[in-house]
C-alpha positions as CSV (number, residue, x, y, z in Angstrom):
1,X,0.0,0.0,0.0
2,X,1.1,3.4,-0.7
3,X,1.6,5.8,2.1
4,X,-0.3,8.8,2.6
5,X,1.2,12.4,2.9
6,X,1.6,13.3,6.7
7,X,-0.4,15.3,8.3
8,X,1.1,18.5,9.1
9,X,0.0,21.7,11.3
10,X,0.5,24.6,9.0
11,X,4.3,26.0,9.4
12,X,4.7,28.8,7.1
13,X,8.7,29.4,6.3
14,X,9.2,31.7,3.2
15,X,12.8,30.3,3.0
16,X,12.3,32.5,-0.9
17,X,12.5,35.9,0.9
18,X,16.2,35.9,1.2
19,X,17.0,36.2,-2.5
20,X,12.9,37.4,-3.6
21,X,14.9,41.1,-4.9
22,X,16.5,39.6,-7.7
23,X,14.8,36.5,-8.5
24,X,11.5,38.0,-9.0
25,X,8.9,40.6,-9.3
26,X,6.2,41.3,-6.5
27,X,3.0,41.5,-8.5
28,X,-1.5,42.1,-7.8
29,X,-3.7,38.8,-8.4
30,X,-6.2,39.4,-10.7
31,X,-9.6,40.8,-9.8
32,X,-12.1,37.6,-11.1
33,X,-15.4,38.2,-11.5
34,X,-16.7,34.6,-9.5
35,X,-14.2,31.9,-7.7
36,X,-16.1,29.0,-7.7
37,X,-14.3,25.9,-6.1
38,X,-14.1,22.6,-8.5
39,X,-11.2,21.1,-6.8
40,X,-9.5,21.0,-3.2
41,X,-6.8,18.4,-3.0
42,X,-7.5,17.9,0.3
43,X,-4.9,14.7,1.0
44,X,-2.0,17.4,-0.1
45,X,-3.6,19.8,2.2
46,X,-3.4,17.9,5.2
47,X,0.1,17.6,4.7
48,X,1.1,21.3,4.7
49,X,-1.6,21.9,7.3
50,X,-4.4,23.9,5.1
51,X,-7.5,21.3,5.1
52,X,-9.1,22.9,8.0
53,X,-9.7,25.9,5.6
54,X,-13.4,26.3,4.7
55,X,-14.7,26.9,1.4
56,X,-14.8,30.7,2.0
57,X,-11.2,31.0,3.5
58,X,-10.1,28.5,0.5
59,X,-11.6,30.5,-1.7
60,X,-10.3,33.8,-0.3
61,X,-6.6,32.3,-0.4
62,X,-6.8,30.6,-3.9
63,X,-8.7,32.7,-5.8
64,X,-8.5,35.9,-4.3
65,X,-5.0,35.4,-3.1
66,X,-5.2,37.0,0.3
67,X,-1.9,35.7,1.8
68,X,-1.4,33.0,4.0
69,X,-0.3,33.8,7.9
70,X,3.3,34.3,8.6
71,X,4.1,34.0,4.5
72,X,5.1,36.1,1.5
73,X,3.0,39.5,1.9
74,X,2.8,39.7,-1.8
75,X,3.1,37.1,-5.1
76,X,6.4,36.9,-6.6
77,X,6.6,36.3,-10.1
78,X,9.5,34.8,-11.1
79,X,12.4,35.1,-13.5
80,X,13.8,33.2,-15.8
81,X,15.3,32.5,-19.2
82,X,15.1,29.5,-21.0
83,X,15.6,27.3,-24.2
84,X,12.6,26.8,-26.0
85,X,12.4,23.9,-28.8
86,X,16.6,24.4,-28.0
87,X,16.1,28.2,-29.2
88,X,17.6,30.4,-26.4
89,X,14.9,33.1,-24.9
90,X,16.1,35.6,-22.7
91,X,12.2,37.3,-22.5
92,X,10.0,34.7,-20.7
93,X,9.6,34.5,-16.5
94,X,6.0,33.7,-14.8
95,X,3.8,35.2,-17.5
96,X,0.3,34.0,-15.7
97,X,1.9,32.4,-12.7
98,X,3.5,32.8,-9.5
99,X,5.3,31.8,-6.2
100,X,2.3,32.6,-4.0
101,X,3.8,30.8,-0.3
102,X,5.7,28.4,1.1
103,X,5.6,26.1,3.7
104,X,7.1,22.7,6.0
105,X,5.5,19.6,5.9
106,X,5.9,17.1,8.3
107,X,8.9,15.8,7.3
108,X,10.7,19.2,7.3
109,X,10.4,19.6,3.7
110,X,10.1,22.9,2.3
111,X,7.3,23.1,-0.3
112,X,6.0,26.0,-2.4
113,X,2.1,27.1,-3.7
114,X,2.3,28.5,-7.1
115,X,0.0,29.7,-9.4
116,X,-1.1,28.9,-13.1
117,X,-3.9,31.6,-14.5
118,X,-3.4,34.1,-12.0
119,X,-3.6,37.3,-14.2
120,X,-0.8,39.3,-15.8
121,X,2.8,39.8,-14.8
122,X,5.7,42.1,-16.5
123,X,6.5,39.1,-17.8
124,X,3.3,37.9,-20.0
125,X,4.5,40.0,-23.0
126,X,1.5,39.1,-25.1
127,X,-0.7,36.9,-22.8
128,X,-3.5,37.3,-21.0
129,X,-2.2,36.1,-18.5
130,X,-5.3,33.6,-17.6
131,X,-6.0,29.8,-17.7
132,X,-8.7,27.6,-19.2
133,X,-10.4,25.3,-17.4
134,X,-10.1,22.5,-19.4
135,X,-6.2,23.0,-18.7
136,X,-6.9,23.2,-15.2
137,X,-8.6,19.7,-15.6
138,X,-6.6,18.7,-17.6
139,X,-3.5,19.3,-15.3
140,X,-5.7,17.2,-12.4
141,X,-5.8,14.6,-14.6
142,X,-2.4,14.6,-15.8
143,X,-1.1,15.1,-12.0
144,X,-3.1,12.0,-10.5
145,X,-2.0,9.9,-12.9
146,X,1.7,10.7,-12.8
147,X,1.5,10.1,-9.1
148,X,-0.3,7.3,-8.9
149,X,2.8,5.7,-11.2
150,X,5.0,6.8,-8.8
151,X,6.7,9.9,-11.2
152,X,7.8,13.1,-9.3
153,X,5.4,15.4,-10.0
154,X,3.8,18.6,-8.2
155,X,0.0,18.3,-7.2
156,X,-2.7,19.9,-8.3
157,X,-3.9,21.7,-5.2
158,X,-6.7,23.9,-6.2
159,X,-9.1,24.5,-9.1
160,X,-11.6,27.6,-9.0
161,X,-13.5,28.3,-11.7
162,X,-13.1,32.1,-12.7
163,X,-16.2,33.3,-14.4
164,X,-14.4,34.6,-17.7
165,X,-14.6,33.8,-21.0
166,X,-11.6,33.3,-23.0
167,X,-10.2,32.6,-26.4
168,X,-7.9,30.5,-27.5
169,X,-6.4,29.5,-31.2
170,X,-6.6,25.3,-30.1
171,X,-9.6,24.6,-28.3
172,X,-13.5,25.9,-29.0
173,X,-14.2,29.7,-27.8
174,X,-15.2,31.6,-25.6
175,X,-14.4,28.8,-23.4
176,X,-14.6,29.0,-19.4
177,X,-11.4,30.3,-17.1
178,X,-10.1,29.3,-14.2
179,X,-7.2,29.8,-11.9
180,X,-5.2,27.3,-10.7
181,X,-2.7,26.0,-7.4
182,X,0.3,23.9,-7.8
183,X,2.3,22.1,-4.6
184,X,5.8,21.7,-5.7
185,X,9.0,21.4,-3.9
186,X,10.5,24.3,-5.6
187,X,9.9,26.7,-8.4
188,X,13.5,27.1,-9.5
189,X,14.6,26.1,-12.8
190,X,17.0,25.1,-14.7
191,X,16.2,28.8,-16.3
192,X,16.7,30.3,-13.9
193,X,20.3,29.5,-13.2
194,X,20.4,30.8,-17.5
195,X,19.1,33.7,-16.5
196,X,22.2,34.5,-13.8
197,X,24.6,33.6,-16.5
198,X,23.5,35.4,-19.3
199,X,23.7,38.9,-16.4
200,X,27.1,37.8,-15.3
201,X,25.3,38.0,-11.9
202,X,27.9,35.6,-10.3
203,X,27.2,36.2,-6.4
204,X,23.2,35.9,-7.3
205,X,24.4,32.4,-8.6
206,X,26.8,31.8,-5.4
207,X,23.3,32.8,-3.4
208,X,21.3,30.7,-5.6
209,X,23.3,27.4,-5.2
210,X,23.4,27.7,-1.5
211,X,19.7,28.4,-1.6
212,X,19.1,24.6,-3.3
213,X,21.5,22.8,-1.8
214,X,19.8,24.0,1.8
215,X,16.6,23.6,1.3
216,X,16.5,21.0,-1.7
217,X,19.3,18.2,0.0
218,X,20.6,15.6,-1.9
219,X,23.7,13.4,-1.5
220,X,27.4,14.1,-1.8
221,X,28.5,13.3,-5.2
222,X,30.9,10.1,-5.4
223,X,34.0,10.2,-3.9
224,X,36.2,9.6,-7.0
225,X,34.4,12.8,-8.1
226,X,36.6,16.1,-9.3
227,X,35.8,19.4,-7.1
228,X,33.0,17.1,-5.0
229,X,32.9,20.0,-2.4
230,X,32.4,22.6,-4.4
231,X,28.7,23.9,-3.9
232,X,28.4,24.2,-7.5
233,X,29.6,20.5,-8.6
234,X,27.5,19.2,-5.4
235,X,24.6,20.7,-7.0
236,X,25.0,19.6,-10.6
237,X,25.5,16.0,-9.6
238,X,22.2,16.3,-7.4
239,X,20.6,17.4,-10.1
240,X,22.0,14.9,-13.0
241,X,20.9,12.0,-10.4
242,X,17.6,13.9,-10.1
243,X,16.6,14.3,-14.0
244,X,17.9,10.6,-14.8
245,X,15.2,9.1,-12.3
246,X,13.2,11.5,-14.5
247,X,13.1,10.3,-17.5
248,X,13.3,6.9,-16.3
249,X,9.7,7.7,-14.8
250,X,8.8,8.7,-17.8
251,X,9.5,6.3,-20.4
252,X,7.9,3.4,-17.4
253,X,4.7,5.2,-17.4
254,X,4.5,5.6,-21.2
255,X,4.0,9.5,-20.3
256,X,5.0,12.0,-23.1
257,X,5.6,15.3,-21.2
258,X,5.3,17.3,-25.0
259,X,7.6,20.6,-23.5
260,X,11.1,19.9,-21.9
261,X,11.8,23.5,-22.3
262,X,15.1,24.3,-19.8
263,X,11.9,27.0,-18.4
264,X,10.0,23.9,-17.5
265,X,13.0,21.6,-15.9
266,X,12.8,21.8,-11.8
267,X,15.9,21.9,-10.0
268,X,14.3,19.2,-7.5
269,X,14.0,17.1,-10.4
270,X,10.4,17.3,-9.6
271,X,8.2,17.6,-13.2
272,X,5.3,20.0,-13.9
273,X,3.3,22.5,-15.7
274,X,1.7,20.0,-18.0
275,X,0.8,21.5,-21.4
276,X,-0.1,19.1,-24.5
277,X,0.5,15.9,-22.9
278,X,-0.5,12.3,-23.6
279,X,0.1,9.4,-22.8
280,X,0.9,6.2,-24.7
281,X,-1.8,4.6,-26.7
282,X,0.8,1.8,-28.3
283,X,4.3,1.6,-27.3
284,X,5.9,4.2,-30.0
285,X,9.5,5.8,-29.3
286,X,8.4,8.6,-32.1
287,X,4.9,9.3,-30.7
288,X,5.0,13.2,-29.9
289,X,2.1,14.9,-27.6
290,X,2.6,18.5,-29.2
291,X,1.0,19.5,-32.5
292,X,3.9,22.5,-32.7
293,X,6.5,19.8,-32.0
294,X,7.0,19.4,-36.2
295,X,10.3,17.3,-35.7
296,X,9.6,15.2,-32.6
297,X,12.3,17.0,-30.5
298,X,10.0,16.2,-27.6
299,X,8.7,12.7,-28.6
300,X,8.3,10.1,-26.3
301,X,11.4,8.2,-26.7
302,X,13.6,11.6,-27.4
303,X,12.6,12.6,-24.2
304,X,15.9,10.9,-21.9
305,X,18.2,12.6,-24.7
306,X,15.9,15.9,-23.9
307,X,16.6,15.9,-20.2
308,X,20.4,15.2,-20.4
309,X,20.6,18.1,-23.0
310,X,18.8,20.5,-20.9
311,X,21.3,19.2,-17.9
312,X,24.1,20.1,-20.5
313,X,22.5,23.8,-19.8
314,X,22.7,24.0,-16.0
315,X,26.2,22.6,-16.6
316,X,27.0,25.8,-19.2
317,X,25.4,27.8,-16.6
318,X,27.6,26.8,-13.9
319,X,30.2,27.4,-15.8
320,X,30.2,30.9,-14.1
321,X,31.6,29.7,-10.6
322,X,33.3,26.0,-11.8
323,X,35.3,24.7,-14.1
324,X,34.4,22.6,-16.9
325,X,36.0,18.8,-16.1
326,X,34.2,18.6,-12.7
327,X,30.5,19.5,-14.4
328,X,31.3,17.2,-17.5
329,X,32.0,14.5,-15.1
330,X,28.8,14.7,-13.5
331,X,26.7,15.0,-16.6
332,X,28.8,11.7,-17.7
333,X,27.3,9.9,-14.6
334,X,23.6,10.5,-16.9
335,X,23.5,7.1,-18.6
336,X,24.6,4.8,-16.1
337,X,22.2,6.8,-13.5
338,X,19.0,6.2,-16.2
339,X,19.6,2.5,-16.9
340,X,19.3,2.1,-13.0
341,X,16.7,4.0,-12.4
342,X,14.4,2.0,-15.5
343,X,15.8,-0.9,-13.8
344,X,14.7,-0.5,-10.6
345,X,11.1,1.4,-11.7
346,X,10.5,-1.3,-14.3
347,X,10.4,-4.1,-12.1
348,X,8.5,-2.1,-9.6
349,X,5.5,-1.9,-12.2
350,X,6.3,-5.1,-13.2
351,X,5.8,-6.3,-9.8
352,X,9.1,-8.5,-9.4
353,X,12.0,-8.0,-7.6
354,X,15.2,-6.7,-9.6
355,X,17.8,-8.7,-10.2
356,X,20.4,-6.3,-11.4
357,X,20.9,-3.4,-13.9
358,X,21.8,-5.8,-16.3
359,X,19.3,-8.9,-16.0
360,X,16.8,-5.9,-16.3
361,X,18.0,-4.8,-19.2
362,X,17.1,-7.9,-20.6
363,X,13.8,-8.0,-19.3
364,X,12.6,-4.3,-20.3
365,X,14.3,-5.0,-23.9
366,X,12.0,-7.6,-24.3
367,X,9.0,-6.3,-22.8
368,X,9.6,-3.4,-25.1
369,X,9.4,-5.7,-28.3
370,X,6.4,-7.7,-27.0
371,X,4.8,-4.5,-27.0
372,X,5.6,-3.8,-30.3
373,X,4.7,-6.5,-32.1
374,X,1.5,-7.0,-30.4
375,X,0.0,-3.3,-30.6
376,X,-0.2,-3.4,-26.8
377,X,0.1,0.1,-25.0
378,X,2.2,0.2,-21.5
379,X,-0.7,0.6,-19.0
380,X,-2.3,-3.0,-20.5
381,X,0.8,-4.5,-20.5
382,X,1.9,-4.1,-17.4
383,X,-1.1,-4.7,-15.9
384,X,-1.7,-7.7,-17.7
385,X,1.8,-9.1,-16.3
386,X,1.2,-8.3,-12.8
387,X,-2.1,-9.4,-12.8
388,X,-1.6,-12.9,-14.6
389,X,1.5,-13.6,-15.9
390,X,0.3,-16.5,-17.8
391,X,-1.8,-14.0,-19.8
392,X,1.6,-13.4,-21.4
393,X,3.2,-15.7,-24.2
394,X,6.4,-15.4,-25.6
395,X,10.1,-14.7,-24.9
396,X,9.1,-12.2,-22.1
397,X,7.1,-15.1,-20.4
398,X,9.9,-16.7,-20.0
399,X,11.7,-14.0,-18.7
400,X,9.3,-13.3,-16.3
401,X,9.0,-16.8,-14.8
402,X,12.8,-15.9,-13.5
403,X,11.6,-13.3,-11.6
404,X,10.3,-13.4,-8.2
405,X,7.3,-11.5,-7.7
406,X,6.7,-8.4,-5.3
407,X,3.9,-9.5,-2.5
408,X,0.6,-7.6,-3.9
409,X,-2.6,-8.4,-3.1
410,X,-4.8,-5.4,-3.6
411,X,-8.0,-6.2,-5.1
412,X,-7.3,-3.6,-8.1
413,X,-5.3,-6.3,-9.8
414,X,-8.7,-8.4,-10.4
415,X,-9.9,-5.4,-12.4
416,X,-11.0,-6.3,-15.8
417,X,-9.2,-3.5,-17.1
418,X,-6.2,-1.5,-16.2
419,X,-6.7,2.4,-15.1
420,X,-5.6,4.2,-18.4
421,X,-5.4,8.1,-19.5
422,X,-5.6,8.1,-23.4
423,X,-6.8,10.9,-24.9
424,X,-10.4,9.8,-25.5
425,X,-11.3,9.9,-21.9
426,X,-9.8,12.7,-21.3
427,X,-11.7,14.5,-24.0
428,X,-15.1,12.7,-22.8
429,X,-14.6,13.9,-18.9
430,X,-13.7,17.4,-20.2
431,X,-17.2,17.7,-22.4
432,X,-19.1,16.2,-19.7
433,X,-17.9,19.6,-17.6
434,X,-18.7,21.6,-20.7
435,X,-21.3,20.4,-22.0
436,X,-23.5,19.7,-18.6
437,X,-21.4,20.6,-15.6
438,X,-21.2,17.5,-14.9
439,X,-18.5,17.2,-12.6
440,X,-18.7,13.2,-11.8
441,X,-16.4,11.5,-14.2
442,X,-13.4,13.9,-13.0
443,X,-14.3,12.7,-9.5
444,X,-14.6,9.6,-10.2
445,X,-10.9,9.0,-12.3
446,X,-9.1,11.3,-9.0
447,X,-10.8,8.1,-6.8
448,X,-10.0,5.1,-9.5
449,X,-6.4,6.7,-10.2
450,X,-5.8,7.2,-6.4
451,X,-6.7,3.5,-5.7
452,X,-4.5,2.5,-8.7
453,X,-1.6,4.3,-6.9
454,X,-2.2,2.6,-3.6
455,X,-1.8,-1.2,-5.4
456,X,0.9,-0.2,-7.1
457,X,2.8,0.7,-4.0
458,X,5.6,3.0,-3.2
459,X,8.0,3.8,-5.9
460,X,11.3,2.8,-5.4
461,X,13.9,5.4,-4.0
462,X,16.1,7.2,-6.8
463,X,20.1,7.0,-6.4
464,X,21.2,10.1,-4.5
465,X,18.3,10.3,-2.2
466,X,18.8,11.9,1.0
């Protein structure tokens, strides 16, 4: 069974303060005309102490963004550069977003409420700085699922509905608007350190390392490793160990993220702000979620190669207080650091206990091709094996039947079928919101996908976890 999130009483700590004058730019919520509550997360608020608030104070706090005791006095919108589609932007930052509080949860952990949809910023150049709904669902959805399959991802805290009508160039309009609350574990990027370089802003960068490497710990790089305690080098191999369990979690949970834009990489390794994602109808290394992504940069199996380039950028970044053999040794740790982590999440979906990087790879190369040739998507496939492993012919059978099996007896596994998020459903939930207000099918994948996470179990621990 998976465990829940603590409980917590609320401990505000806005640890951001210390550095808020150059990282970002205090900014005024916008003014909605309704905030009507469609979503409260309330297992994630128990855990940073919030899910006493009633719907009034809930809606006071995230929707009209009245600040939370003891925390920031005012939204900070953040800044940032960033490669987009590997084109370097210097004039992006929280365009309709931003860092709104922070808090400890039981564990000590520092977390952060940020916003998507929250109105306009200096930084929304064009935008109206607003939020559909259906990408607020869409986000819930995308969120639960990712969760469930044991991928670092934020949580979709809050959903109010916003009482405007909005248009957009790739969906129906006027369509509805909303504002939406994400629970991270930070909201500095990889960007963000692009930004500091690009200034020459070296002591910002000194006070930016510190700043992650206090409140975001990790383990001490190896101790073969050049310059291991320098704060910089400590840092990038953090976060190197941190985007490889990233992409492994990916790839297991046939999840195509669509933007790996250095704006959208976590330091914490921790993956959000979920655009034109999909998931995995058939197992297809060139499947690609966005409609602007003309030459698959993003696709689904590009997306490992996507995460070590963008680490390649933090490194370039760091460049400003390092030198260059101690960051190139950490980014050469990448490949070893992915096949473990596929190893060890593989056979955790699987069900069986590893038996070794690589055995494994032996196991997920065939897997792989039994999907292939049999038009099977991941979420059947693995559930098909856990649930029955005589369900499954072929070389992986036999591969299997070497493998001893994780104790699971949940009753999900007798399920006819296996909890799925194709695009189909996705779209059918969505026009059943539209179309009727109907408001059941959402709350009824949160439960199924939630119930799904609790058979599968907790995810295994990534190397470097402290």
């Amino acid at each position: 069974m998976r465990n829940e999130p603590q409980p917590s009483r609320y401990k505000a700590d806005p640890a951001i303060a210390q550095i808020a004058g150059w990282l970002g730019s205090a900014v005024e919520a916008a003014d909605f005309p309704q905030t009507i509550i469609r979503f409260r997360n309330e297992r994630w608020a128990r855990s940073v102490g919030l899910a006493e608030l009633d719907d009034g104070a809930w809606a006071r706090h995230f929707g009209r963004f009245d600040p939370l005791p003891e925390n920031l006095p005012e939204p900070l919108a953040l800044k940032y550069h960033g490669h987009q589609f590997r084109v370097y932007n210097p004039d992006i930052g929280d365009g309709r977003g931003f860092l709104f509080a922070q808090m400890r949860d039981a564990e000590g952990r520092l977390l952060d409420l940020g916003t998507k949809g929250s109105g306009q910023t200096p930084y929304s150049r064009a935008g109206d700085g607003r939020l559909t709904l259906k990408g607020g669902v869409r986000e819930i959805l995308a969120t639960e699922m990712l969760e469930a399959l044991g991928v670092n991802t934020s949580k979709t805290f809050s959903l109010i509905e916003t009482g405007e009508e909005l248009w957009r160039g790739d969906e129906p309009s006027p369509t509805r608007s909303a504002v939406m609350v994400r629970l991270s574990h930070s909201h500095i990027r990889i960007g963000t350190f692009q930004r500091l370089l690009a200034l020459e802003e070296r002591d910002q960068m000194e006070e930016l390392v510190q700043y992650c490497l206090e409140h975001f710990p990790g383990a001490l790089p190896p101790e073969d490793a050049p310059g291991r305690d320098e704060p910089a080098i400590i840092l990038m191999h953090q976060v190197v160990e941190r985007m490889a369990d990233l992409a492994a979690s990916y790839m297991v949970a046939g999840f195509v993220h669509g933007v790996l834009n250095t704006d959208n990489m976590n330091i914490t390794g921790e993956s959000f702000d979920y655009g034109p994602w999909r998931w995995l109808p058939t197992w297809d290394p060139g499947f690609t979620a966005a409609y602007f992504d003309h030459g698959g940069l993003y696709a689904f199996g590009r997306q490992p190669e996507a995460l070590h380039w963008n680490c390649g950028q933090l490194a370039v970044a760091l460049r400003l207080l390092a030198d260059t053999e101690p960051l190139v040794h950490a980014m050469n740790r990448y490949g070893d650091l992915y096949m473990a982590a596929i190893s060890r999440r593989w056979c955790w979906r699987l069900g069986v206990i590893s038996q070794g990087v690589e055995a494994d790879t032996l196991l997920v190369s065939a897997s792989e091709q039994h999907m292939r040739e049999n038009g099977v998507g991941p979420d059947e496939f693995f559930f098909r094996s856990r649930r029955d492993r005589t369900a499954i012919k072929g070389e992986i059978a036999e591969i299997l039947q070497s493998y001893d099996r994780l104790d699971s007896d949940h009753d999900y596994w007798s399920d006819d079928l296996p909890q799925t998020m194709l695009i189909e459903e996705v779209e059918q939930i969505w026009s059943d919101i539209d179309k009727s207000d109907d408001w059941s099918a959402l709350e009824a994948k949160v439960d199924s996908l939630r119930r799904m996470g609790d058979a599968l179990g907790e995810p295994p621990e990534p190397a470097g976890h402290a």
